[in-house]
N, C-alpha and C positions, 0 to 999 in steps of 0.2 A: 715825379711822373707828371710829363705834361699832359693837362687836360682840354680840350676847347671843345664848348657847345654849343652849336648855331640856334639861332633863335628865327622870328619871323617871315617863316614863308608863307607860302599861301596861293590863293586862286586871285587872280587882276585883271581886270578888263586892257586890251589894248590900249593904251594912251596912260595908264593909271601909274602909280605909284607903289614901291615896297620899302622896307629898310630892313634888313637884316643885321643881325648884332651875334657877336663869336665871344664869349668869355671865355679867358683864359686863366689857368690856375697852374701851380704849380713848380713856379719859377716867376723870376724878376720879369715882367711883362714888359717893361719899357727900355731893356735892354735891345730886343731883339724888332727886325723888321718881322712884317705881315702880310699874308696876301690871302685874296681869294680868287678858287676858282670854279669852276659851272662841267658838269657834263651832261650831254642832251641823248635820252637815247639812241641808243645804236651807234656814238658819237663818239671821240677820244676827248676826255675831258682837257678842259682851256684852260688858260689865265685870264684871268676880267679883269684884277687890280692889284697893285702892293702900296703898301704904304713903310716908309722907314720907321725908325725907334720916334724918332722929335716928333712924326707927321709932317714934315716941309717937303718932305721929297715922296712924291708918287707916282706911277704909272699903272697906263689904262692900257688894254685893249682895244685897236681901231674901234672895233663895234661896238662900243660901249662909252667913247669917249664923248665927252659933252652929255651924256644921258647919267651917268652912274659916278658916284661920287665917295670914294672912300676917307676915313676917318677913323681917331682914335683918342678913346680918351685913356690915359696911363692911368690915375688915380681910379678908374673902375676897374680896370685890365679888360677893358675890350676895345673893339675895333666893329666900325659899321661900315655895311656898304647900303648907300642912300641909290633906289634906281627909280630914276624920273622916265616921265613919254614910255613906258617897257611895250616889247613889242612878240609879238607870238615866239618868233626866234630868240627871244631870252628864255624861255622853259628851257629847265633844266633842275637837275639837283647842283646846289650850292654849298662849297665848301672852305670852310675858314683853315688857314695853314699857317704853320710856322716852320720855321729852321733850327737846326740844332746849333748853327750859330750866329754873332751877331753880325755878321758881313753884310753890307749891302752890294751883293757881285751881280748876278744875274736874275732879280727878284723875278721875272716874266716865265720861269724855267719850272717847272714840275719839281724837277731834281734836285732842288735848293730846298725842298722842305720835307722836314723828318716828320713832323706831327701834325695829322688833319680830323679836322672834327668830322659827325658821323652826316653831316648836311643836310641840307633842309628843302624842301621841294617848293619850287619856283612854278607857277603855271600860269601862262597869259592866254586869255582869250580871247580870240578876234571878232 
Protein backbone atom coordinates (compact mmCIF):
# COMPACT_ATOMS: atom_id res chain seq x y z
CA UNK A 1 0.00 0.00 0.00
CA UNK A 2 1.30 3.23 -0.97
CA UNK A 3 1.53 5.78 1.42
CA UNK A 4 2.65 9.68 1.03
CA UNK A 5 2.51 12.35 3.74
CA UNK A 6 2.94 16.07 3.05
CA UNK A 7 4.55 17.81 5.51
CA UNK A 8 5.25 21.88 5.85
CA UNK A 9 2.69 24.07 5.22
CA UNK A 10 1.84 27.00 6.78
CA UNK A 11 0.89 30.83 6.85
CA UNK A 12 3.82 33.22 4.72
CA UNK A 13 4.08 36.63 4.08
CA UNK A 14 4.11 37.68 0.30
CA UNK A 15 7.72 37.50 -0.73
CA UNK A 16 8.52 34.69 1.82
CA UNK A 17 9.60 31.22 1.69
CA UNK A 18 8.08 27.39 2.35
CA UNK A 19 9.33 23.87 1.68
CA UNK A 20 7.32 21.22 1.66
CA UNK A 21 8.34 17.41 1.93
CA UNK A 22 5.86 14.13 0.82
CA UNK A 23 7.36 10.87 2.42
CA UNK A 24 6.68 7.99 0.70
CA UNK A 25 6.38 4.47 1.88
CA UNK A 26 5.40 1.51 0.65
CA UNK A 27 7.17 0.63 -2.30
CA UNK A 28 10.63 1.23 -4.04
CA UNK A 29 10.66 5.02 -3.99
CA UNK A 30 13.19 5.57 -6.49
CA UNK A 31 11.71 3.59 -8.98
CA UNK A 32 8.97 5.70 -9.78
CA UNK A 33 8.66 9.70 -10.93
CA UNK A 34 6.89 12.42 -8.58
CA UNK A 35 4.84 15.24 -8.82
CA UNK A 36 3.01 17.79 -6.96
CA UNK A 37 0.04 19.54 -7.23
CA UNK A 38 -1.96 22.74 -5.66
CA UNK A 39 -5.87 23.37 -5.72
CA UNK A 40 -7.02 26.89 -4.61
CA UNK A 41 -10.63 27.15 -3.69
CA UNK A 42 -13.37 27.07 -5.64
CA UNK A 43 -10.42 26.13 -8.31
CA UNK A 44 -9.66 22.69 -10.34
CA UNK A 45 -6.55 21.56 -8.82
CA UNK A 46 -3.07 22.03 -11.06
CA UNK A 47 0.30 20.84 -11.64
CA UNK A 48 3.11 22.91 -10.11
CA UNK A 49 5.99 20.16 -10.62
CA UNK A 50 7.23 16.58 -11.42
CA UNK A 51 10.43 15.42 -10.95
CA UNK A 52 11.75 11.90 -12.53
CA UNK A 53 13.12 8.60 -10.49
CA UNK A 54 17.39 10.06 -10.90
CA UNK A 55 15.89 13.86 -10.28
CA UNK A 56 17.63 15.09 -13.66
CA UNK A 57 14.51 15.55 -15.38
CA UNK A 58 11.73 18.10 -14.06
CA UNK A 59 8.99 20.20 -14.93
CA UNK A 60 7.34 23.20 -13.66
CA UNK A 61 4.38 25.03 -14.22
CA UNK A 62 4.64 28.47 -16.09
CA UNK A 63 3.52 30.10 -12.66
CA UNK A 64 5.80 28.72 -10.54
CA UNK A 65 8.73 28.48 -12.75
CA UNK A 66 11.95 30.19 -11.60
CA UNK A 67 10.03 30.73 -8.01
CA UNK A 68 9.49 26.81 -6.84
CA UNK A 69 11.93 24.21 -7.06
CA UNK A 70 11.41 20.55 -6.80
CA UNK A 71 13.61 17.72 -5.50
CA UNK A 72 14.36 14.25 -4.18
CA UNK A 73 16.33 12.50 -2.13
CA UNK A 74 15.75 8.50 -2.78
CA UNK A 75 17.74 7.32 0.25
CA UNK A 76 14.87 9.13 2.61
CA UNK A 77 11.99 8.41 0.01
CA UNK A 78 10.95 11.86 -0.23
CA UNK A 79 10.60 14.51 -2.40
CA UNK A 80 10.42 18.58 -1.65
CA UNK A 81 9.15 21.31 -3.30
CA UNK A 82 11.32 24.44 -2.15
CA UNK A 83 8.93 27.73 -3.07
CA UNK A 84 10.86 31.04 -3.01
CA UNK A 85 9.29 35.12 -3.57
CA UNK A 86 5.43 32.93 -2.95
CA UNK A 87 2.92 35.23 -3.85
CA UNK A 88 -0.98 35.36 -2.63
CA UNK A 89 -1.86 33.32 -5.71
CA UNK A 90 0.08 30.39 -4.55
CA UNK A 91 -2.65 29.64 -1.56
CA UNK A 92 -3.78 26.55 -1.94
CA UNK A 93 -3.89 22.99 -0.44
CA UNK A 94 -0.80 20.94 -1.70
CA UNK A 95 -0.52 17.67 -2.82
CA UNK A 96 2.26 15.18 -3.20
CA UNK A 97 1.41 12.26 -6.11
CA UNK A 98 2.68 9.31 -7.52
CA UNK A 99 1.92 6.91 -10.30
CA UNK A 100 1.13 3.40 -10.48
CA UNK A 101 3.95 3.26 -12.90
CA UNK A 102 7.43 4.03 -13.69
CA UNK A 103 6.82 5.82 -16.92
CA UNK A 104 7.98 9.29 -17.42
CA UNK A 105 4.92 9.97 -20.38
CA UNK A 106 2.86 12.96 -19.32
CA UNK A 107 4.11 13.93 -15.70
CA UNK A 108 2.10 17.56 -15.97
CA UNK A 109 -1.38 15.35 -16.20
CA UNK A 110 -3.62 14.71 -13.06
CA UNK A 111 -4.20 11.28 -14.89
CA UNK A 112 -0.78 9.92 -14.59
CA UNK A 113 -1.04 9.52 -10.83
CA UNK A 114 -2.86 6.76 -8.84
CA UNK A 115 -1.65 7.83 -5.26
CA UNK A 116 -1.86 11.35 -3.45
CA UNK A 117 -1.18 12.37 -0.05
CA UNK A 118 -3.98 14.06 2.12
CA UNK A 119 -2.14 17.84 1.54
CA UNK A 120 -1.06 20.42 3.23
CA UNK A 121 -2.45 23.98 3.39
CA UNK A 122 -0.37 26.65 1.70
CA UNK A 123 -1.42 30.38 2.75
CA UNK A 124 0.22 33.69 1.56
CA UNK A 125 -0.40 36.89 2.81
CA UNK A 126 -0.19 39.99 1.21
Amino acid sequence: QVQLVESGGGLVQAGGSLRLSCAASGRTFSSYPMGWFRQAPGKEREFVAAISQSGINTKYADSVKDRFTISRVNAKNTVYLQMNNMKPEDTAVYYCAAPRTTAWRTPTSEYEYDYWGQGTQVTVSS
